[in-house]
C-alpha positions as CSV (number, residue, x, y, z in Angstrom):
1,X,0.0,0.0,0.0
2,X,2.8,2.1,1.1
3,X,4.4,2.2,-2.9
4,X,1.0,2.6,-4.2
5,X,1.2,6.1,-2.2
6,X,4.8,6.6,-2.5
7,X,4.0,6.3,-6.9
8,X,1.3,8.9,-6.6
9,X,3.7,11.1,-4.6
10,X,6.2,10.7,-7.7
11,X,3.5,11.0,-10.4
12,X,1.9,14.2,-9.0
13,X,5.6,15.7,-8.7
14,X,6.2,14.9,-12.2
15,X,2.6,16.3,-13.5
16,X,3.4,19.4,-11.7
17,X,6.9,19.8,-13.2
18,X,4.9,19.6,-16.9
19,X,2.6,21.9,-16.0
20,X,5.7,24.4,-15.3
21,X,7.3,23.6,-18.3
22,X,4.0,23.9,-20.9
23,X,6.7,24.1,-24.0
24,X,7.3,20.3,-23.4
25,X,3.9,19.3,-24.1
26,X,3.2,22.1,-26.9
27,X,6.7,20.7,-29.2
28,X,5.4,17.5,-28.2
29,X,2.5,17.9,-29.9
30,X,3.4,19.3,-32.8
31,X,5.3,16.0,-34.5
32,X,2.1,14.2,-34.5
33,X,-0.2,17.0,-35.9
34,X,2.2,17.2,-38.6
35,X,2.0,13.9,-39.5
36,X,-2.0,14.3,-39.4
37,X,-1.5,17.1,-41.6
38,X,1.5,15.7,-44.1
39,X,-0.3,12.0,-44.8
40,X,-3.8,13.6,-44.7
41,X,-3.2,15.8,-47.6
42,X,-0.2,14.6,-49.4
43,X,-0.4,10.9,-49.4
44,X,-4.3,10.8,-48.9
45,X,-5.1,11.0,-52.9
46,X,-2.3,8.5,-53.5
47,X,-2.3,5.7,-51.5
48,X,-5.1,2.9,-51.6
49,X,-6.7,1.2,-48.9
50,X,-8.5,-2.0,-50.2
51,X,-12.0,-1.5,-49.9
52,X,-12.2,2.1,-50.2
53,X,-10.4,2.9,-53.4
54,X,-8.8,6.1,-53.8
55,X,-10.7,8.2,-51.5
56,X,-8.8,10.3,-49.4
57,X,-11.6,10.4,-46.5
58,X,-11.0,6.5,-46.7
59,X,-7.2,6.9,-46.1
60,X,-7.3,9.3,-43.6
61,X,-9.8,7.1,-41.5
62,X,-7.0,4.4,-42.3
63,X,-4.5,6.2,-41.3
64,X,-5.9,7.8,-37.5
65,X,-5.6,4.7,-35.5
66,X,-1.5,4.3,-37.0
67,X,-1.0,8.0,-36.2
68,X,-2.5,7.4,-32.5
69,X,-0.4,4.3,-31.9
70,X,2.8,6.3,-33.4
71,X,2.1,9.2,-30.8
72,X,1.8,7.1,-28.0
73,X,5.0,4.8,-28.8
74,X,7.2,7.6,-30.0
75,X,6.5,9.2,-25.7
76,X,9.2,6.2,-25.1
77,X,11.9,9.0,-25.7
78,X,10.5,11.3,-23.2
79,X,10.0,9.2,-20.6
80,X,13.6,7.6,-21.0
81,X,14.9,11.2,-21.4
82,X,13.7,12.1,-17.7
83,X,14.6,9.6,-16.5
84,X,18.5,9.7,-17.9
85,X,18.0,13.1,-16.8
86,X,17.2,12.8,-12.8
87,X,19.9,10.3,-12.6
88,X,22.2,13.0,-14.2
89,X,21.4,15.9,-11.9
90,X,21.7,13.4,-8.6
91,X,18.0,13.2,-7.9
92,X,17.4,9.5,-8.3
93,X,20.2,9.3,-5.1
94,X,18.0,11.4,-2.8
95,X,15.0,9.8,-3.3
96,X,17.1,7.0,-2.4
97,X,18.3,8.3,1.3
98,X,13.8,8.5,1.6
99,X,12.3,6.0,3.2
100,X,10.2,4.6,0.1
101,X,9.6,1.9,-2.4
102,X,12.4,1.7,-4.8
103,X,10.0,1.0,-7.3
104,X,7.8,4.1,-6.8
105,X,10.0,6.5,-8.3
106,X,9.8,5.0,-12.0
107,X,6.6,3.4,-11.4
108,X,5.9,7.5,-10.5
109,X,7.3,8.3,-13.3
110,X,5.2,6.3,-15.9
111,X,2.4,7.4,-14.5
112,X,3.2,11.0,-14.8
113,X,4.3,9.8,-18.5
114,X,0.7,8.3,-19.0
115,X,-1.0,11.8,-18.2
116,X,0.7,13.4,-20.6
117,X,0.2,10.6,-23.6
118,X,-3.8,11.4,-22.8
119,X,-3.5,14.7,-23.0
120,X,-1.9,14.3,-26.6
121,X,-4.6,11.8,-27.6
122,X,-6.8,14.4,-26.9
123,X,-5.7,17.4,-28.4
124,X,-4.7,14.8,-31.8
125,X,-7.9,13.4,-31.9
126,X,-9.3,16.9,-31.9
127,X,-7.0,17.7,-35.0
128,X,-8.0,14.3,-36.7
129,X,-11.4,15.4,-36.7
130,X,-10.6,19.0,-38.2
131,X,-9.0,16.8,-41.3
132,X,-12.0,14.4,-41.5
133,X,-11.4,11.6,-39.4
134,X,-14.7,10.0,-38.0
135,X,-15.6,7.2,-35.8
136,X,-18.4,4.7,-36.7
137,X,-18.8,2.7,-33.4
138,X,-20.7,3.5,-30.2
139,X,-19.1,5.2,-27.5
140,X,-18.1,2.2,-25.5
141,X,-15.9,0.6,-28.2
142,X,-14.3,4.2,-28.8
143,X,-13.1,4.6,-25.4
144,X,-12.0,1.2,-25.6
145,X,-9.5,2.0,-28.5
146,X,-8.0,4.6,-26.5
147,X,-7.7,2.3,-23.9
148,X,-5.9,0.3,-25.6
149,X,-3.8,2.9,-27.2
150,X,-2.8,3.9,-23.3
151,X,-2.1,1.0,-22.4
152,X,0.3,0.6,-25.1
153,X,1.6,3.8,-24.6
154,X,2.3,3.3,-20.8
155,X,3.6,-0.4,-22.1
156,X,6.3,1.2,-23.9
157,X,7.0,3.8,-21.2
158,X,8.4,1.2,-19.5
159,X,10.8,0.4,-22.4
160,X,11.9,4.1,-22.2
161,X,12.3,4.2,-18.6
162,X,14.8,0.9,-19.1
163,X,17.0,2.9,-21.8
164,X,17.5,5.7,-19.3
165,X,18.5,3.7,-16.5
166,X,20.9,2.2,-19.0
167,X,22.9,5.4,-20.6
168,X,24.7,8.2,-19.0
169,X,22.9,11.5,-20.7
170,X,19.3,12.5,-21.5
171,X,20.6,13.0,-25.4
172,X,22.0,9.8,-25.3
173,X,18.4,8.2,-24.0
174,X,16.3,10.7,-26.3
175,X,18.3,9.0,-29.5
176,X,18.3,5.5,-27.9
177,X,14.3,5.6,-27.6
178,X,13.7,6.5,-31.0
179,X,15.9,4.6,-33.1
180,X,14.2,1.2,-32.7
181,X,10.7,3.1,-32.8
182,X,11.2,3.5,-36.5
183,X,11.6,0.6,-38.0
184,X,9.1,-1.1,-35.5
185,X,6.0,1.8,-36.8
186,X,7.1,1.9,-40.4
187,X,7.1,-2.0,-40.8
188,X,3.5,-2.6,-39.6
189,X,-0.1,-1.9,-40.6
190,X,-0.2,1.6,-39.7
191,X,-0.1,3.7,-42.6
192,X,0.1,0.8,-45.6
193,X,-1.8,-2.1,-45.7
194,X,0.6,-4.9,-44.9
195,X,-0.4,-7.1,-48.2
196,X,1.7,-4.2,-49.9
197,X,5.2,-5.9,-48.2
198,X,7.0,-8.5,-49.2
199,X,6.3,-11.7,-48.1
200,X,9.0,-11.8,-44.8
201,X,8.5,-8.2,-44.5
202,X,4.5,-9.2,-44.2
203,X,4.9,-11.5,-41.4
204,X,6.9,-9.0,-38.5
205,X,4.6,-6.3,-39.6
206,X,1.5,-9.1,-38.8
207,X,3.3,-10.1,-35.4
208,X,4.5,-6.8,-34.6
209,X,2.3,-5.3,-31.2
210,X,2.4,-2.1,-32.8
211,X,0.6,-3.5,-35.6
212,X,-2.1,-5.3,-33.2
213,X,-2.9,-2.2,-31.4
214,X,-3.6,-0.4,-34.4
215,X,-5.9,-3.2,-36.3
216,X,-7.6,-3.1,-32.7
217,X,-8.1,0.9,-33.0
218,X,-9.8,0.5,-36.6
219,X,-11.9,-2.3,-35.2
220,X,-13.2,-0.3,-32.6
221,X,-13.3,3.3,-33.9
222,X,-15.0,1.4,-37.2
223,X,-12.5,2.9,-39.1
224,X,-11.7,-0.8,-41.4
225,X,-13.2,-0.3,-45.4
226,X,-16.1,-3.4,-45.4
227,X,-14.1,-5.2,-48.1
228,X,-10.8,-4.9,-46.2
229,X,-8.8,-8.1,-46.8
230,X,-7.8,-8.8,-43.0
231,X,-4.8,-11.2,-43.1
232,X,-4.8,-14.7,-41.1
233,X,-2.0,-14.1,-38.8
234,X,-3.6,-14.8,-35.3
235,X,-3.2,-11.1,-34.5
236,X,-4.8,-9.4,-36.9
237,X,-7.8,-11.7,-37.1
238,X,-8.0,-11.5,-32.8
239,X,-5.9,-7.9,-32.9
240,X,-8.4,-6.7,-29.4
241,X,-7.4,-9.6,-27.6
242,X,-3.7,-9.5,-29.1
243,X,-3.2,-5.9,-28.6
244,X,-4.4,-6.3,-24.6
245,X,-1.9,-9.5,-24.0
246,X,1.6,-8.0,-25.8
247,X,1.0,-4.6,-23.4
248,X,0.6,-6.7,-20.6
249,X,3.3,-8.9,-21.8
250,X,5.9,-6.2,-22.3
251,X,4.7,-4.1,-19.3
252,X,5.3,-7.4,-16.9
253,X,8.6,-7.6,-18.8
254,X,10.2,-4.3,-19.2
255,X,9.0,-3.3,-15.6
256,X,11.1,-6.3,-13.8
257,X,14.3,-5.5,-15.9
258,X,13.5,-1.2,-15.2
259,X,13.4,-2.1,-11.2
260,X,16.2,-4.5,-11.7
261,X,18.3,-1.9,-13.2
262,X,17.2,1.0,-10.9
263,X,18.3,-1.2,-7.6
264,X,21.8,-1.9,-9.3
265,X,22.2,1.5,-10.2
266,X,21.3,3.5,-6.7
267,X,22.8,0.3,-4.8
């Protein structure tokens, strides 16, 4: 009970430290609004979604639940970055001479991480409908998406707050939690269908979480063409149910290495 309280302690520290620095949430935002804006209106009359032709309203309702996953993975960097950051300036030792879990203070941290990623949804899914994006389920399954697009996001916080344990600057965990990111959201479902890739190239982006997540969002925000060719793999044809077990999975994961990590490195 005691590092349920000590966590919320941390997180609440951490909210209020955004809240002081706004410009970290505004260029935070921006990225993903851009990308909105740049495959919205640029790619939206050229690439086809089977099922919906050419349409570019069919592409962009393709495209929101990708976009939305992206945003949420790509808040890995941060929360590594702050991380590599309070260990930099000393402050991971004095939370150590407290009296407190010594897995509250990244457990804090994600938290404080996973306020911020709903915020972005938010103010994204504000923009997404500006452009055109709409939702064709009932309110239930739309919450549910961004759910799962939280839980994701607070999944892969986890990741990030394992890089920063592990390098010695805040620049060093900023380019460590976005150089896997890449390859990982571009070799998925999330802004081509995967039947475009090659065969191999077909199979990771059908396995990848990423990719689960983001057939679950389309699922549950309607947002799938009716004649959309879903491929077998097990996760794409069960991607609600997938997306839920590989968050839990890496959360379970990445968490026992972070505190692992965090105990040899203020021990």
């Amino acid at each position: 009970m005691s590092g349920t309280s000590d966590s919320l302690v941390i997180a609440r520290r951490n909210v209020i430290r955004m809240a002081r620095i706004p410009e970290v949430v505004v260029f935070g935002l921006i990225q993903p609004i851009m990308f909105v804006v740049l495959f919205s209106y640029v790619f939206g009359g050229s690439i086809s979604v089977p099922g919906s032709g050419l349409s570019p309203s069919g592409y962009r309702e393709f495209l929101m639940a990708g976009i939305f996953a992206q945003t949420v993975t790509f808040a890995t960097a941060g929360a590594g970055a702050g991380i590599a950051d309070d260990m930099h300036k000393g402050l991971i030792d004095r939370f150590r001479s407290l009296p407190m879990s010594r897995g509250a203070v990244l457990t804090g941290r994600t938290l404080a991480d996973l306020v911020q990623t709903a915020l972005t949804l938010v103010v994204l899914a504000i923009v997404a409908v500006l452009v055109g994006w709409r939702t064709h389920e009932n309110f239930g399954k739309v919450l549910a998406g961004f759910g799962l697009l939280l839980l994701l996001g607070y999944a892969f916080s986890w990741i990030g707050a394992l890089i920063g344990l592990s390098v010695r600057t805040p620049e060093a965990a900023t380019s460590g939690g976005l150089i896997w990111l890449f390859p990982l959201t571009f070799i998925s479902n999330a802004f081509v269908p995967s039947e475009n890739m090659p065969p191999f190239l077909q199979t990771i982006a059908n396995w990848n979480p990423f990719s689960a997540t983001v057939q679950a969002c389309r699922e549950l925000f309607g947002n799938l063409p009716p004649n959309y060719p879903v491929p077998d793999a097990w996760p794409m044809q069960h991607p609600v149910i997938a997306s839920a077990l590989w968050s839990v999975l890496i959360i379970v994961a990445f968490r026992t290495l972070a505190v692992r990590k965090y105990r040899q490195a203020t021990g």
